[in-house]
C-alpha positions as CSV (number, residue, x, y, z in Angstrom):
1,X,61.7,109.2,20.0
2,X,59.7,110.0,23.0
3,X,62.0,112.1,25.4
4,X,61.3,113.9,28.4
5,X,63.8,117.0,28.5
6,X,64.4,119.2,31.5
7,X,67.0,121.8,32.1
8,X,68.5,122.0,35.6
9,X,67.3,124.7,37.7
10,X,70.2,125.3,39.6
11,X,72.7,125.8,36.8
12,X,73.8,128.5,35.3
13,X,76.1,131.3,35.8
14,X,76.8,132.4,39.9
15,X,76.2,135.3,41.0
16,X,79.9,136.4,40.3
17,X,79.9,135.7,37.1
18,X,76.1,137.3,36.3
19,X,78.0,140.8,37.6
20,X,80.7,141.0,35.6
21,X,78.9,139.9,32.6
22,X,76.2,142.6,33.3
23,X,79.3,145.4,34.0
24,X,80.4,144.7,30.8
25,X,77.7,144.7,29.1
26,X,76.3,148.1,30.5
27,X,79.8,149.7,29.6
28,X,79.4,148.2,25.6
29,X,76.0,150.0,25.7
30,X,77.4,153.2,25.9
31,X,79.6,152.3,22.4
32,X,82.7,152.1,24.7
33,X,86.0,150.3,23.9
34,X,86.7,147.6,26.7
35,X,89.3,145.5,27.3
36,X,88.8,142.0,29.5
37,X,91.9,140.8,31.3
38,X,91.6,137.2,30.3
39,X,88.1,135.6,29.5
40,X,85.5,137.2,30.9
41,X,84.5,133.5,31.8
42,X,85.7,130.1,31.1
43,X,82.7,129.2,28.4
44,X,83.9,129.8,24.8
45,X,80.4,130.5,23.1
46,X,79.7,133.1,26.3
47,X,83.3,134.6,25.2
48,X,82.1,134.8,21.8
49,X,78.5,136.6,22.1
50,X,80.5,139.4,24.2
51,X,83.5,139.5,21.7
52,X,80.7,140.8,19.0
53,X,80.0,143.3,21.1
54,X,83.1,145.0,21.4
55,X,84.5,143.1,24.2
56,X,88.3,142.5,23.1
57,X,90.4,139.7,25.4
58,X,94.0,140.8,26.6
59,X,96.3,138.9,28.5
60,X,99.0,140.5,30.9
61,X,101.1,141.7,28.7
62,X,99.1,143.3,26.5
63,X,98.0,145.8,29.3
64,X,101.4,146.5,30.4
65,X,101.2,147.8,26.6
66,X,97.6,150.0,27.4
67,X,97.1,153.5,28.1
68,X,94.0,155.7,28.7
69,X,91.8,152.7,28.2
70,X,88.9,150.8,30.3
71,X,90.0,147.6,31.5
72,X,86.8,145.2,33.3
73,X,88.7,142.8,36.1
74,X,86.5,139.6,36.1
75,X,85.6,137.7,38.7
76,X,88.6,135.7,39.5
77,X,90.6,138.8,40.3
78,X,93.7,139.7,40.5
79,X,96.7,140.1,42.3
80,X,98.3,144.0,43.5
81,X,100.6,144.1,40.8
82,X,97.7,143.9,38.3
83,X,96.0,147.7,40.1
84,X,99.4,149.3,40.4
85,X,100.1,148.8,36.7
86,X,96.5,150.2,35.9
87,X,97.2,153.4,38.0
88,X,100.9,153.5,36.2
89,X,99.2,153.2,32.7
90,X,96.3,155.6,33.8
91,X,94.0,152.5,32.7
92,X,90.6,153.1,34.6
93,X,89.6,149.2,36.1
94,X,86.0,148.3,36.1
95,X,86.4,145.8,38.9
96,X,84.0,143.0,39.1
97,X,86.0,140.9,41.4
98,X,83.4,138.5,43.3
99,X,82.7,139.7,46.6
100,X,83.6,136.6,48.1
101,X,86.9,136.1,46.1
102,X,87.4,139.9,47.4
103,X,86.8,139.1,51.2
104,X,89.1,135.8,50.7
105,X,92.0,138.3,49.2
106,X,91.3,140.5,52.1
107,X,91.9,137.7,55.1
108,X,94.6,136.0,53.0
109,X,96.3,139.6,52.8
110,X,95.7,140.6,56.6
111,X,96.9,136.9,57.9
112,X,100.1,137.6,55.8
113,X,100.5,141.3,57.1
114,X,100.3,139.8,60.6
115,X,102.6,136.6,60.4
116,X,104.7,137.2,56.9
117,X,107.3,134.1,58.3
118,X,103.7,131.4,59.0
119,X,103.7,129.2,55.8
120,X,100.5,130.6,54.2
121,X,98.9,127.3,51.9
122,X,96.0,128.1,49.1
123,X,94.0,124.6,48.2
124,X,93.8,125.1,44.6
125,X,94.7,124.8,41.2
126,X,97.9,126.3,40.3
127,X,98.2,128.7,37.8
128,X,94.0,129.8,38.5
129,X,93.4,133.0,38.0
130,X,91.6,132.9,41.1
131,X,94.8,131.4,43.2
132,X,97.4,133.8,41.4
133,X,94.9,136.4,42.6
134,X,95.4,134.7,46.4
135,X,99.0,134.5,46.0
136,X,99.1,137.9,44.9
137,X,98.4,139.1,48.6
138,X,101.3,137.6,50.3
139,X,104.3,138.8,47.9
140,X,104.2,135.2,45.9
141,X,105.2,133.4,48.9
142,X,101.9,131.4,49.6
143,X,102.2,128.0,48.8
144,X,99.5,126.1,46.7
145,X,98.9,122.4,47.0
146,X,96.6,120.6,44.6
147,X,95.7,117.6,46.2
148,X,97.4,115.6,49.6
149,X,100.5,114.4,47.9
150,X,101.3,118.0,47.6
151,X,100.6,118.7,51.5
152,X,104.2,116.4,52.2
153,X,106.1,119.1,51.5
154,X,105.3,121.6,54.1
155,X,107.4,122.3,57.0
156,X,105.2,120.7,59.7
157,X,107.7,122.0,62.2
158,X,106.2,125.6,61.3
159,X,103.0,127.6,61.7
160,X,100.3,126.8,58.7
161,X,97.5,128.7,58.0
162,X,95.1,126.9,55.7
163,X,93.1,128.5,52.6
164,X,91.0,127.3,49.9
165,X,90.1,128.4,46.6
166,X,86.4,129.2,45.7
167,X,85.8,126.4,44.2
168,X,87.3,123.8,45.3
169,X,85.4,120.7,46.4
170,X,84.5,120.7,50.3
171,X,85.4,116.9,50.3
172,X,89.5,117.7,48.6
173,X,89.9,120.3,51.3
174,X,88.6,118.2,54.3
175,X,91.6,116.0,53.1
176,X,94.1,117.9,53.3
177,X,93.0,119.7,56.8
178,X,93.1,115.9,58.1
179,X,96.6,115.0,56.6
180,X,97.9,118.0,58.3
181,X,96.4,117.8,61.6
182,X,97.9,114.9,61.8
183,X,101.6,115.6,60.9
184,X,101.6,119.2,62.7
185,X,104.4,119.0,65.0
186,X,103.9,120.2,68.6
187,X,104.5,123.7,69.2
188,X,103.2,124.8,65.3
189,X,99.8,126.4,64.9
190,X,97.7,125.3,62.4
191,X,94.8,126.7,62.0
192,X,92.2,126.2,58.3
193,X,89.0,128.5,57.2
194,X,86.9,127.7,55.0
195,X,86.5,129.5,52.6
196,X,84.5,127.4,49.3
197,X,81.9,129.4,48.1
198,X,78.3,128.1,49.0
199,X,76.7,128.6,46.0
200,X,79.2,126.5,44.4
201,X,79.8,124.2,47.3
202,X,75.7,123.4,47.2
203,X,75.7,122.5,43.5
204,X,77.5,119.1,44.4
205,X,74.6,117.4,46.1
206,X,71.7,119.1,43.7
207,X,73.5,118.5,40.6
208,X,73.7,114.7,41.9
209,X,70.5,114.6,42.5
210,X,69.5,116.0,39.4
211,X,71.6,113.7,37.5
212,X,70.2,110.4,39.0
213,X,66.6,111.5,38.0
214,X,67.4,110.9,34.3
215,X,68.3,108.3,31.6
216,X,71.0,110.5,30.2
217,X,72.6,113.7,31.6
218,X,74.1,116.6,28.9
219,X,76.9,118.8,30.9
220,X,77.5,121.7,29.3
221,X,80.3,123.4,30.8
222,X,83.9,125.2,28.7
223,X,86.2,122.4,29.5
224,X,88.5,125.6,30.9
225,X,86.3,125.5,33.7
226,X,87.6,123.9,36.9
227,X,84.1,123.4,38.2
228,X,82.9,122.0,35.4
229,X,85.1,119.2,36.0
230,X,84.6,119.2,39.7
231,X,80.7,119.0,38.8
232,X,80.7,116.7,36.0
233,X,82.6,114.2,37.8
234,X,79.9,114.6,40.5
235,X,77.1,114.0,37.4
236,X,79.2,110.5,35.9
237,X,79.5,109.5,39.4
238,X,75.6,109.1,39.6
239,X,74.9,108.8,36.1
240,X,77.3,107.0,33.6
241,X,75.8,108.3,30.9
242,X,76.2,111.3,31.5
243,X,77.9,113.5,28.9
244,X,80.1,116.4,28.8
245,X,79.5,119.3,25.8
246,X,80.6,122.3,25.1
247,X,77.7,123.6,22.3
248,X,74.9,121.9,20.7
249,X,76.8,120.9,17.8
250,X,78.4,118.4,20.1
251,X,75.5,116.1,20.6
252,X,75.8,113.1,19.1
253,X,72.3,111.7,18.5
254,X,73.7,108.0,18.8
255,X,73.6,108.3,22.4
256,X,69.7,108.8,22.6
257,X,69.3,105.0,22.6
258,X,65.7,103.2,22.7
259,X,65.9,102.9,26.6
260,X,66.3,107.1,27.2
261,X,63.3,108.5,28.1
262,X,64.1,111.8,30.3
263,X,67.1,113.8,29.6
264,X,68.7,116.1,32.4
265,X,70.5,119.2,30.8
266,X,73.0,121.2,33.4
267,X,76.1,123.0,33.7
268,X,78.6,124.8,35.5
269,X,78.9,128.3,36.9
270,X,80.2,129.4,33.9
271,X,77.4,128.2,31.9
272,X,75.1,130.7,30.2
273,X,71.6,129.6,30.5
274,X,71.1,130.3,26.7
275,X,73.5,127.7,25.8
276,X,71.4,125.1,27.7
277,X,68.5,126.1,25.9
278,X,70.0,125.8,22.6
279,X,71.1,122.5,23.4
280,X,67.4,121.1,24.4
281,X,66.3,123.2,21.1
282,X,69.1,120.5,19.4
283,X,67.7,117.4,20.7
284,X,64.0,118.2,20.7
285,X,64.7,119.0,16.4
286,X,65.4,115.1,16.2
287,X,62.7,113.7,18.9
């Protein structure tokens, strides 16, 4: 088997993820005990590799249980409630909230603050922890709409102040922007900021183009991740053969037919660059 292999340039964890993964990792150095409030990030061999160094996984109710402990706030972060229970259970928060999750709570909180009766709508997925984050800001009462079915439901006779999460796909949002400028009754404000992060919002067209330049395409991307899903149905859009894994045990060697030559390896923003690399380790064993 004569394959050309190349990883994906462009993959890999975001900037977001590379803090909070380096925060916890500085804090585990000093023999610490740290606590995570839920995974650290949506790739279960990433989870893993930090659970063996100390890192232990909690969900919500098992810090309303903590005391005197360190608790490390991922990425996604998290909604008031979340800080107010820390400072109640003197639990010291190691906050690596992305800044530019951080600056979306921040609008989301002073738009509600100013106009707490405007129906405040999140593009996103529900139950996120990202978008429970966003809800978090306006006392529950924003409303989260998946896709444009959900947009019918909105009061079009009201003001409607338009959000979306991270990383949601530019192309989803401009959707639901048009459905409502067009039902928007006369009289309601409707105003929408966009608020998808570049670096995640660029991968689209690079990963596309990355996928077209090979035979076969390996995504390796948790299948927690909701832009994994988002990117690898931007890679089989391109490339049919394109394949989704989690490890390297999940490559199936059947699908390296005669006609492969070049193999594209890429992932998510979840994705550890190691895990790519073990993965083209896999394949080159058989070549």
């Amino acid at each position: 088997m004569n394959l050309t292999i190349e990883i994906d340039e462009g993959s890999g964890f975001c900037f977001g993820v590379t803090t909070a993964i380096k925060k916890a990792e500085e804090e585990l150095a000093k023999g610490n005990a740290l606590y995570c409030l839920g995974d650290i990030v949506h790739n279960g061999m990433e989870v893993e590799r930090l659970h063996e160094q100390g890192l232990v996984t909690i969900n919500h109710d098992d810090l309303r249980q903590l005391h005197d402990v360190k608790v490390l706030l991922r990425a996604h972060g998290e909604p008031p409630e979340t800080y107010a229970l820390a400072q109640q259970n003197n639990i010291e928060i190691i906050d690596a909230t992305c800044p530019v999750v951080l600056a979306l709570q921040r609008r989301i909180k002073r738009q509600y603050d100013m106009a707490p009766d405007a129906q405040i709508v999140i593009f996103g997925k529900r139950g996120h922890a990202e978008v429970l984050g966003l809800v978090g800001q306006t006392a529950g009462k924003a409303i989260v709409v998946e896709k444009v079915e959900d947009v019918e439901r909105l009061d079009f006779s009201r003001d409607i102040y338009l959000y979306s999460q991270t990383t949601k796909s530019l192309d989803g949002f401009h959707r639901v922007i048009d459905y409502i400028q067009q039902h928007i009754e006369e009289g309601a404000t409707f105003r929408s900021f966009d608020t998808i992060c570049r670096q995640v919002a660029n991968r689209m067209p690079n990963i596309a183009a990355f996928a077209s330049r090979h035979d076969l395409v390996l995504f390796v991307s948790g299948r927690k991740s909701s832009n994994g899903k988002v990117l690898f149905n931007e890679c089989r859009s391109v490339n049919v053969r394109s394949y989704q894994i989690e490890s390297a045990d999940e490559i199936d060697m059947a699908w390296f037919t005669d006609d492969v030559h070049t193999v594209g390896i890429c992932g998510a923003t979840s994705t550890p660059k190691w895990l790519m690399e073990q993965c083209k380790e896999r394949i080159a064993q058989y070549k």
